[in-house]
N, C-alpha and C positions, 0 to 999 in steps of 0.2 A: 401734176408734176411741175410744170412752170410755176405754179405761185410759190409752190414749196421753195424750188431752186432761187426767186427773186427775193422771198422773204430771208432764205440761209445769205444770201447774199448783205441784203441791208442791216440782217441782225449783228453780220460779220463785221463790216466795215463801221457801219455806225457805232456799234458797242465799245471800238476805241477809239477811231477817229474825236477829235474835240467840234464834235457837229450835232450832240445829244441824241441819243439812240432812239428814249423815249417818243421824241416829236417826227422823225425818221419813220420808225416802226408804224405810229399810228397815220402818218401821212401816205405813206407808201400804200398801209393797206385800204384806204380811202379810196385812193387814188385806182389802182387798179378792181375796185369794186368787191373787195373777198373778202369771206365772210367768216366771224370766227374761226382760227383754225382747231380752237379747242387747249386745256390747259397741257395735255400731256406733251403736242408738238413742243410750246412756246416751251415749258420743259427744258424738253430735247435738244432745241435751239439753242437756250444759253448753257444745256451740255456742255453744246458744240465750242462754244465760244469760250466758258472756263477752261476745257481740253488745250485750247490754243494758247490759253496764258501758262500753263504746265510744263507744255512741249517746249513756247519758246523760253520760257526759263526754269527748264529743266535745269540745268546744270549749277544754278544760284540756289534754286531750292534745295536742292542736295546739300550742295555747301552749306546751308544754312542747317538744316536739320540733322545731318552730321556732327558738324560744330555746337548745337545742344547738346546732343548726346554727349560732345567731348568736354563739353562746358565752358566753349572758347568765349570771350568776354566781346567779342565784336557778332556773332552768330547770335548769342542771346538777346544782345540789346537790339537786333534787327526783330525779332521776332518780337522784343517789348516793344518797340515802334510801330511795329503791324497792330499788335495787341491794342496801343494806346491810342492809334488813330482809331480804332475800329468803334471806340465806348461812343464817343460824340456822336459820331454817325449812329450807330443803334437807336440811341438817345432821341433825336430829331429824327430818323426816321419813322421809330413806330409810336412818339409822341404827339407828331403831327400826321400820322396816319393818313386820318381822314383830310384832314384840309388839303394836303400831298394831292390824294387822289383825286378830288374835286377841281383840280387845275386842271385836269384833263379830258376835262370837258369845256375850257375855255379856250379856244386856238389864239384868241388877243395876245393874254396873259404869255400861252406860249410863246408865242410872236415879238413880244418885248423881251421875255424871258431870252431867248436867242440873238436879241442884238446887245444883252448885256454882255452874255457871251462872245458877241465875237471884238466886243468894245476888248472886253477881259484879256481875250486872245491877242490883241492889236498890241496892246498899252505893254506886255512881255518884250517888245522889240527897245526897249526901254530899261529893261530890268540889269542890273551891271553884276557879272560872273563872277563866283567865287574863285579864292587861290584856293580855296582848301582840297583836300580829295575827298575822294565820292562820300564815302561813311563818316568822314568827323565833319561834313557841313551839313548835318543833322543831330538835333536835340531834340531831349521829349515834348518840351512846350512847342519846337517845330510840329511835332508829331501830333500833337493836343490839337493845335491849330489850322491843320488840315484835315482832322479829324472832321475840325467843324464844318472845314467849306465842304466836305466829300460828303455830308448830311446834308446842306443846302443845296446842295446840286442834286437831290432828292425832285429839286420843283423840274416838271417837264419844260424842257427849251435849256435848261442849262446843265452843260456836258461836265460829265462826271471825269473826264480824262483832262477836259480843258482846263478847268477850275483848278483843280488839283496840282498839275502840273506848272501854273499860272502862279498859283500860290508859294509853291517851292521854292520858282524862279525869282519870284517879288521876296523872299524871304532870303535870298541867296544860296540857296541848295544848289551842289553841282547840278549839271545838267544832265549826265549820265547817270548820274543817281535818281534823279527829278523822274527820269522817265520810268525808271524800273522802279522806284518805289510804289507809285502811284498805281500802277498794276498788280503790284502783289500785293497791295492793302487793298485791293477792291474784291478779292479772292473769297473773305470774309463775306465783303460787305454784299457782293451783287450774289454769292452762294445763298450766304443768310436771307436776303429778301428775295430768293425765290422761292426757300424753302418755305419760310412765312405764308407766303402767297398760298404756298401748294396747301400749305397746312388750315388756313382759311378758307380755302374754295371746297376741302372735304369738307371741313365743317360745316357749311352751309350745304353742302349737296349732298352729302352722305357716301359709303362705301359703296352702295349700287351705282351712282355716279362715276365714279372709280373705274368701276370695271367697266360700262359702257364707255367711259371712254378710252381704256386699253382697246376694248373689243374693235374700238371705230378705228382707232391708229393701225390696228392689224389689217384692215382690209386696205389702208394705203400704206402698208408696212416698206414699200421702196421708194416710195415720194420721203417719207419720215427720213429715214435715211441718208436720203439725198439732201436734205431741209439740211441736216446737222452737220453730212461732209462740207457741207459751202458755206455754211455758216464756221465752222475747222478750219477750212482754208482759207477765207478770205479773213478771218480773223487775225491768223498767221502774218498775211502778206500786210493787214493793217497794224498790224504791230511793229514790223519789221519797220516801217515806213514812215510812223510814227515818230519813234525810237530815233530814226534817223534826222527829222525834221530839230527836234528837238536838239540832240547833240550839236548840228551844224548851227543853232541858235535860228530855226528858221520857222517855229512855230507860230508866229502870230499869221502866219502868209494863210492859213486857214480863217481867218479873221474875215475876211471878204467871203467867202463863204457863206460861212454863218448871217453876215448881215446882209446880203441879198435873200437869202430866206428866212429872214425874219421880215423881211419888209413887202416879200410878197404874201408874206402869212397876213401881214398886216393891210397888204391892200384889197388881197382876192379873200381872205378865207374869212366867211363874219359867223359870230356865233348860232 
């Protein structure tokens, strides 16, 4: 029950914090000694953690998919902006699949990977604010263009929220906009490469597989549970938090962060 609650926990906060989930997730489970929990949790965990992007923007989504329906000219083009970020990303991610997954086995790689990130994150306090409002300081070669970095940040150690949001701001994207887009374009993106996953690990294992591991999640069927509520809630309050760092122009302050662990990855941790 504890590991479940400490991994809802890191999968929560890491998944949007700009601190890279990736490097998080597998350090944490290191760290505390625990042992595969299996695909259907991890699953359930980033559930948890899409539910959170839903709830806290429930109310834009709606807006948005309404305004298709109604055919309004600013609802559409947000969705072709999700659309458009999303190809790049696809693109580089299951282009470079394999190579992707093979950093993850290098904690160095990681280790540098995280202090470009938090260089990334620093160099933001730097970045000078648009006048525009939130929606007209985006274009689609905006869109094209962090397409790309939101595919790069594919490599473990650099944060898919950091980069992202990093890049808006160096691009002049409001700030209020920067944060909320960067979330709703990753809805695609972190949905899509679970599914992937999910879809690859049948294939390799088969449907007996499958069901052995339903069968296993049932007998810790309220540890599961609890993995996803705190992985829901602490998603939530990392959003919330986020969102706000961002707005007050106060994102790069995670920067220091990121580069204390990177450089203790790089002193303690050897391949």
């Amino acid at each position: 029950m504890i590991e479940s609650l400490l991994l809802g926990l890191l999968q929560g906060l890491a998944e949007f914090l700009p601190i890279s989930s990736s490097g998080h997730l597998v350090l944490g489970k290191s760290l505390l000694g625990m042992k595969d929990v299996g695909m259907f949790f991890d699953v359930m965990l980033h559930a948890g953690t899409l539910l959170s992007i839903f709830v806290f923007f429930r109310k834009k989504l709606l807006q948005i998919i309404v305004g298709i329906f109604k055919k309004e000219k600013e609802s559409c083009q947000y969705a072709f902006y999700v659309i458009l970020a999303s190809i790049p990303t696809a693109i580089i991610g299951i282009g470079f699949k394999d190579a992707l997954e093979s950093l993850f086995t290098n904690p160095r790689a990681v280790s540098i990977a995280l202090l470009f990130t938090g260089t990334l994150l620093f160099l933001t306090r730097f970045a000078k604010q648009t006048d525009k409002e939130e929606f007209a300081s985006m274009t689609w070669w905006k869109a094209l263009v962090i397409g790309v970095v939101q595919g790069i940040a594919c490599i473990p150690g650099i944060s898919r929220s950091g980069s992202t949001i990093s890049a808006m701001l160096f691009l002049k994207v409001n700030r209020k906009f920067a944060g909320e887009f960067s979330f709703l374009m990753s809805i695609p993106a972190v949905g899509g490469a679970a599914l992937l996953d999910f879809k690859h690990w049948l294939e390799c294992q088969g449907a007996d597989a499958l069901m052995q591991s339903c069968q296993d999640a049932g007998a810790f069927n309220i540890a599961l549970l609890a993995g996803m509520v705190v992985a829901f809630a602490s998603g939530l309050f990392a959003l919330r938090w986020l969102i706000t760092f961002v707005q007050k122009g106060k994102f790069h302050h995670f920067a220091w962060y990121v580069w204390v662990a990177g450089i203790l990855g790089l002193l303690f941790i050897h391949p």
